[in-house]
N, C-alpha and C positions, 0 to 999 in steps of 0.2 A: 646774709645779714648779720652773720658771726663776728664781723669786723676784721676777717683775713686778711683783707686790703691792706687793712693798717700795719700787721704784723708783716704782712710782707714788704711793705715800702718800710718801716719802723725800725726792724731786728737789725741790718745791717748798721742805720747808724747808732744805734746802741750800743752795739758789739765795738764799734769803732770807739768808743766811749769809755765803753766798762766791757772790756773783752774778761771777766774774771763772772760774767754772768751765766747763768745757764736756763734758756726756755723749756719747761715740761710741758706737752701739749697732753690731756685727759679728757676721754670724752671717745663718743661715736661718732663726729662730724661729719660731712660731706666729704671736707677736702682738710688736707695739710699745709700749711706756711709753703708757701714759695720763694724759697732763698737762694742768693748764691752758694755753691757747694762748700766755699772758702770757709763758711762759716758752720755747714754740718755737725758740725762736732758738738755746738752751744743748742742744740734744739734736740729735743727727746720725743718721739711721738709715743706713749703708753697707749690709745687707745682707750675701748671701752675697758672699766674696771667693774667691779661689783659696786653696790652701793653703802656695803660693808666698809670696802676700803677708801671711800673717801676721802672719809674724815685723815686719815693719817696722810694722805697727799696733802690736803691744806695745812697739818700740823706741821710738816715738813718745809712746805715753803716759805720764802721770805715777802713774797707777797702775789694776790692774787690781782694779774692783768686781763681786763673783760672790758674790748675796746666795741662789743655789740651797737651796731645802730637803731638798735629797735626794740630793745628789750622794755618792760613796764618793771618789774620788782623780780630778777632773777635768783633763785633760790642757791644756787652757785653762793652768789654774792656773800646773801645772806648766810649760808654755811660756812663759809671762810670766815667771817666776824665771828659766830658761835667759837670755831678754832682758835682764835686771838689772831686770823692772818690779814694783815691790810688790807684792803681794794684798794684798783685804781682804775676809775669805769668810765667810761663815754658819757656827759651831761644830755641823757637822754631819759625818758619817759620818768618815774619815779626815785630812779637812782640817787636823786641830790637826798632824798629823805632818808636815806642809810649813810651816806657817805657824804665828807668835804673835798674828797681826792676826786676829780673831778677833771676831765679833760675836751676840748671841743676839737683840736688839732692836733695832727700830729707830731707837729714841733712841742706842746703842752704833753702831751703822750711820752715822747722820749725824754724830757726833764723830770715827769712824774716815777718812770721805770729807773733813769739812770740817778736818781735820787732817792731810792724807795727807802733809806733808813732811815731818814727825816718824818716820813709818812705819818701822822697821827692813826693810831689805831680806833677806828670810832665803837661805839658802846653798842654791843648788841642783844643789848637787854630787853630795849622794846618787840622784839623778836621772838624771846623766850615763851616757853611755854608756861610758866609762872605769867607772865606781861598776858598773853595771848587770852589764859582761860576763863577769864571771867566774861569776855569779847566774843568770842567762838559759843560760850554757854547762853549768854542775851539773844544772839543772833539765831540760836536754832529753836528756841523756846518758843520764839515768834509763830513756827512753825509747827509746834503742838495744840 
């Protein structure tokens, strides 16, 4: 429910697009992109990292692809914004509320990726932990 599908029907014609791009895959997943070899060389799989080193993966990137069918408010997401790094996410469950970059297809998918320097960066202030603590403090008080 990761959205593999996509990346796997997606990466080639990207590649065919903007061959100067490079995929990092991060994370513990199930599985890996299923590509042709042709293109090997444009896809990284790092794997599980600490959660140390996160943050400097999303600082590093030029933007963060989360084509998930099913997510409600992924924390991914929202860590790339803290970073200043774009999304570009599937219009599924809460996503539109962090984000404009927005995709329903895959044809809308590789226009969003083989464009990503256009991308608006959206604000992830409402996020912060300044935003948050007055919200988190109401909510558990309840419970005192």
């Amino acid at each position: 429910m990761k959205g593999f599908d996509t990346f796997d029907a997606t990466i080639p014609r990207i590649l065919n697009r903007r061959n100067d791009l490079q995929f990092v895959f991060v994370g513990s997943g199930e599985r890996v992109p299923q590509i042709p070899e042709q293109y090997a060389d444009h896809v990284t799989v790092v794997g599980r990292v600490t959660p140390e080193s996160i943050a400097s993966y999303f600082q590093h990137a030029d933007v963060l692809a989360h084509p998930s069918l099913t997510e409600g408010l992924s924390r991914s997401v929202v860590e790339a914004l803290m970073c200043d790094t774009p999304v570009i996410v599937r219009d599924v469950g809460e996503l539109a509320s962090v984000t404009s970059n927005l995709f329903t297809t895959d044809a809308e998918f590789v226009d969003l990726v083989c464009g990503f320097e256009d991308l608006p960066l959206d604000d992830p202030e409402p996020f912060s932990m300044t935003a948050l603590k007055e919200q988190y403090v109401s909510f558990f008080t309840q419970f005192v």
